[in-house]
N, C-alpha and C positions, 0 to 999 in steps of 0.2 A: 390262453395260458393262465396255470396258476399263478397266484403273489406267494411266493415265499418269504417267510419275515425272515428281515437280514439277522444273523447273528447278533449277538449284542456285542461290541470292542469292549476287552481286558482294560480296564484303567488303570494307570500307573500309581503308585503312590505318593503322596504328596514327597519336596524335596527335590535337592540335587540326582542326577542319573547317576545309577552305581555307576563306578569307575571298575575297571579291567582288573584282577583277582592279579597280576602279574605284576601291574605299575605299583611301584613306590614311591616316595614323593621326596623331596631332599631341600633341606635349607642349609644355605650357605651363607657366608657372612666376607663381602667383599669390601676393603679399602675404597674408599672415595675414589682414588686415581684408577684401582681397575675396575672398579662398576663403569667412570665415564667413557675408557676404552673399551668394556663391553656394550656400553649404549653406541658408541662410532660405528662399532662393525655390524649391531643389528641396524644402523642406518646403511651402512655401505652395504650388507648381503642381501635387506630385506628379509632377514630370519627372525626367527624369535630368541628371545632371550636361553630359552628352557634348551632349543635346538642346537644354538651355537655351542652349552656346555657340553653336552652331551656328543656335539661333532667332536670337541676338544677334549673330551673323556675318552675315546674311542680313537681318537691318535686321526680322524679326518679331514681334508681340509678345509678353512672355514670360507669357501671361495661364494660370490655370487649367486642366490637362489635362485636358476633357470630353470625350465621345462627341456629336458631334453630325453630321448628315449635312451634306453642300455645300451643298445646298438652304436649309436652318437657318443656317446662315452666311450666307449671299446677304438671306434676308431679317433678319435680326440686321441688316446693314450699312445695308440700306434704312430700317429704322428710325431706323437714330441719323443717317442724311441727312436723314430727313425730321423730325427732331428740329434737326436745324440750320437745314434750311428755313423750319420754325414758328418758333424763336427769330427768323431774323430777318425775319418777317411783325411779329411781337409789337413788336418793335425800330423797324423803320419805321414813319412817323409821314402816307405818303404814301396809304396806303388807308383811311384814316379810322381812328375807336374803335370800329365796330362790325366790321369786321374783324379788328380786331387783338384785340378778346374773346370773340372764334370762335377765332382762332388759339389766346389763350391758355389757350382749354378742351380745345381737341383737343391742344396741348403737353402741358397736367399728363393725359391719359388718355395718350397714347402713353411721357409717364416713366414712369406708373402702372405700363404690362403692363412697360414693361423692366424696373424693379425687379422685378417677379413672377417675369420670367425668369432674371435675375440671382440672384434667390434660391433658384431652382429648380437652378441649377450648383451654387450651393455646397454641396449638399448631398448 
């Protein structure tokens, strides 16, 4: 076999890595009392500082940084509808009491697993 000489690698030039032609960079100027609320909730989510503004720019909410997939999202959100759903079957007075003490067994089993999962993030 022949030796091929390897290519030679492109070297970078000295410096910071450009940054992304899109990102823009923003300084803001926060009160004592909201930076140290802002330092709590990067302790309590595990986010960063940059991310939590920009969840809070964007109307998101600022909950716990998990790994979960879309899919796990999608059904998380079904739950807490059909959590809303049940409350107001339980609520309504127009399907009878034997409905509304179906609704309120399968409401406290569907708090039940949210709590389970809920516990299962924080950890």
């Amino acid at each position: 076999m022949a030796d091929f000489p390897k290519p030679e690698k492109k070297k970078r030039k000295p410096g910071p890595r450009p940054k992304a032609a899109r990102y823009k960079s923003l300084t803001i100027t926060l009160p004592p009392e909201d930076m140290e609320h802002l330092l709590e909730q990067v302790k309590q989510t595990r986010r960063t500082r940059s991310e939590l503004l920009r969840r809070a720019w964007q109307g998101l909410p600022l909950t716990p940084l998990v790994k979960r997939g879309v899919l796990s999202v999608a059904f998380y959100r079904q739950l807490v509808r059909l959590v809303g759903g049940l409350e107001e079957l339980v609520r309504t007075d127009e399907f009878g009491p034997v409905i509304q003490n179906q609704a309120q067994a399968r409401l406290d089993q569907v708090q039940r697993f949210l709590t389970v999962l809920n516990e299962g993030d924080t950890q």
